[in-house]
Structures are given as C-alpha cells and as structure tokens.
C-alpha positions in Angstrom: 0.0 0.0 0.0 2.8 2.2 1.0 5.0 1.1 -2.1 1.6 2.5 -4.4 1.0 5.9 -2.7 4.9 6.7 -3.2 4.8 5.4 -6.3 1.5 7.2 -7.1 3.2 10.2 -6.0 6.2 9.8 -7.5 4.5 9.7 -11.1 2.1 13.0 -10.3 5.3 15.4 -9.6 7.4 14.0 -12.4 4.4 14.7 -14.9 4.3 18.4 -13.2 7.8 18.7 -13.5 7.8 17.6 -16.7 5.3 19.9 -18.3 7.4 23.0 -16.4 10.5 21.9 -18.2 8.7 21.5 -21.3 7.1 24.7 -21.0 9.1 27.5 -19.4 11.9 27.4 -22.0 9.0 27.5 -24.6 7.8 30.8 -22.8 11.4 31.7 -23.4 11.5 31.3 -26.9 9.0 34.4 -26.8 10.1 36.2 -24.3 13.2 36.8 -26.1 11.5 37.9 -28.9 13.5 41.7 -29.3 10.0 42.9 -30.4 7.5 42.9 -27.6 6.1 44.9 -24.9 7.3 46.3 -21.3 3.7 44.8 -20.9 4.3 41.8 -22.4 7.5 41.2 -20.9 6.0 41.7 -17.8 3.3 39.4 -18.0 6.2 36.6 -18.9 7.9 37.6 -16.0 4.7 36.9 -13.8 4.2 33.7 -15.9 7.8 32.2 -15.8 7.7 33.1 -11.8 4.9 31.3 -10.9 5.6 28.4 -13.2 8.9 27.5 -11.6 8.3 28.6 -7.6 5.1 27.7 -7.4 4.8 24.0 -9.8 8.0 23.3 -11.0 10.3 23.8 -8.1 8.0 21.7 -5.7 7.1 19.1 -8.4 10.9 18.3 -8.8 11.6 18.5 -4.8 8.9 15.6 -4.9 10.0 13.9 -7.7 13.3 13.4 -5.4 11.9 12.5 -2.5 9.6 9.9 -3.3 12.4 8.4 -6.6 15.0 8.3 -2.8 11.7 6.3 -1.3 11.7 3.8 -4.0 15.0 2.8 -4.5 14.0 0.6 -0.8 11.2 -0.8 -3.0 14.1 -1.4 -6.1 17.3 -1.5 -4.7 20.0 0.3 -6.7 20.1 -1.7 -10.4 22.5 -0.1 -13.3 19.3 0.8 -14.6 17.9 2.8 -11.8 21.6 4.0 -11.1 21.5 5.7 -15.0 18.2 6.7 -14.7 19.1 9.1 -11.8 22.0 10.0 -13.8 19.5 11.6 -16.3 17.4 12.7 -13.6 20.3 14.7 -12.3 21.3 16.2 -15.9 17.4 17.2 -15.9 17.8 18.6 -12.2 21.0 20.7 -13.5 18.5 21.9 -16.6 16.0 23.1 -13.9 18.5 25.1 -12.3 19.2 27.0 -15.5 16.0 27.4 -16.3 16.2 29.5 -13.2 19.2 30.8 -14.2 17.7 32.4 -17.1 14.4 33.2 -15.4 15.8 35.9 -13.0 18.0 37.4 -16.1 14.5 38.0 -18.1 13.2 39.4 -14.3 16.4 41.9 -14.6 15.8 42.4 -17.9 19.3 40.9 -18.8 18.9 38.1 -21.0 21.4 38.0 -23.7 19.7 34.8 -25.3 18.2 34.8 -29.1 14.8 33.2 -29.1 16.6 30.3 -31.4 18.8 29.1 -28.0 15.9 28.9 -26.5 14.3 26.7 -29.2 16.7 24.4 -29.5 17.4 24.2 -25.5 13.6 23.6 -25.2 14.5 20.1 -27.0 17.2 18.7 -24.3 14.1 18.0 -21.4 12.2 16.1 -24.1 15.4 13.8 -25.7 16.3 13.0 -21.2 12.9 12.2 -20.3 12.7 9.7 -23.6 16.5 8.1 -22.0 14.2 8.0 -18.5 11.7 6.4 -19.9 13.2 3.9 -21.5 15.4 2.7 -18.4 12.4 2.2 -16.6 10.0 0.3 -19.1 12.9 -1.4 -20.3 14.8 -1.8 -17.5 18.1 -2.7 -19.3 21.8 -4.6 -17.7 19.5 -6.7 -15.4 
C-alpha cells in the first residue's frame, strides 16, 4: 500500500515537472522575442515566476523525495543508477531554467529566441532516455 502511494506520488510530480521543463523554456523562446512589450514582458515575468516557484520547483523537490523512497522498493540496479543520472542532468537543466528566469526578471537576457528553441529540446530527448530505463529496464 505504501509502495503504491509513493509510487503514485512519484508519477504525479514527475508529470508536473515535466510539463514546467517542457514549457518555461517554450515561454522563453518568446520572451526573447527583441519585439515585444514592457507589458508583455512583464506578463512573462509573472508567468515564468509562478511556473517555476510555485509547480515546478516543488514538483521536482517531490520527484526526489519519493524516486529516494523507491530505490528501498528497487534496490540500486545499473538501470535505476542511470536513470538518476539523467534525472540529475534534468535537475542541472531546472537550475538553468532559473538561471535564465531571473536574467528575463532583470531584464538581462542576452539569449536569441533560437537558443531557447533548441534548448527547449534537451528535457524532451532526457525524459525519452528516462523512460526507456524504466519500461525497459536494461543490464538486469
């Protein structure tokens, strides 16, 4: 019963952590866009705030937490042990994101809108590597 809850858990925040890394560098791509509004910009600002404080940074605290609980449930395979690898590459990502969060909330980005595109890519191609160690569970 236990096992289910963290495990139920444990797939809730790394679907909300997944749509903020899928999505803040998206509202990045625009927000770097030379031609828009003080307005605009502002609403961004407001936007990419709440997005990481408020769902993404909790989301990934969570995803954590309960991924620590199960390795009792899975012991530490290769598999697992590379899946946190790329869980930890997608923690480092996070941490940029915020990175480039507060220089858009100082007005000091220095990013074209077509780094942002492509970096918007590197959460999708980890999360397909994640996947795949855990359906596949491979080196068992």
């Amino acid at each position: 019963m236990i096992f289910s809850i963290i495990k139920t858990l444990h797939i809730i925040s790394v679907i909300s952590w997944m749509a903020g890394l899928l999505y803040l560098p998206r509202i990045f791509v625009y927000h770097a866009d030379s031609e828009i509004t003080k307005e605009t910009s502002s609403t961004f600002k407001t936007m990419e705030r709440k997005l990481y404080r408020f769902i993404m940074t909790p989301a990934a605290i969570l995803t954590w937490l309960t991924g620590i609980s199960l390795i009792h449930y899975f012991g530490l395979e290769t598999w697992l042990i590379l899946k946190i690898l790329f869980v930890l590459v997608l923690s480092i990502f996070h941490f940029y994101c915020g990175k480039w969060m507060q220089l858009f909330s100082k007005d000091l980005n220095t990013k074209s809108s077509k780094f942002f595109r492509t970096y918007n890519e590197v959460p999708t191609v980890l999360m397909i590597f994640v996947v795949i160690f855990v359906v596949f569970k491979p080196f068992l």
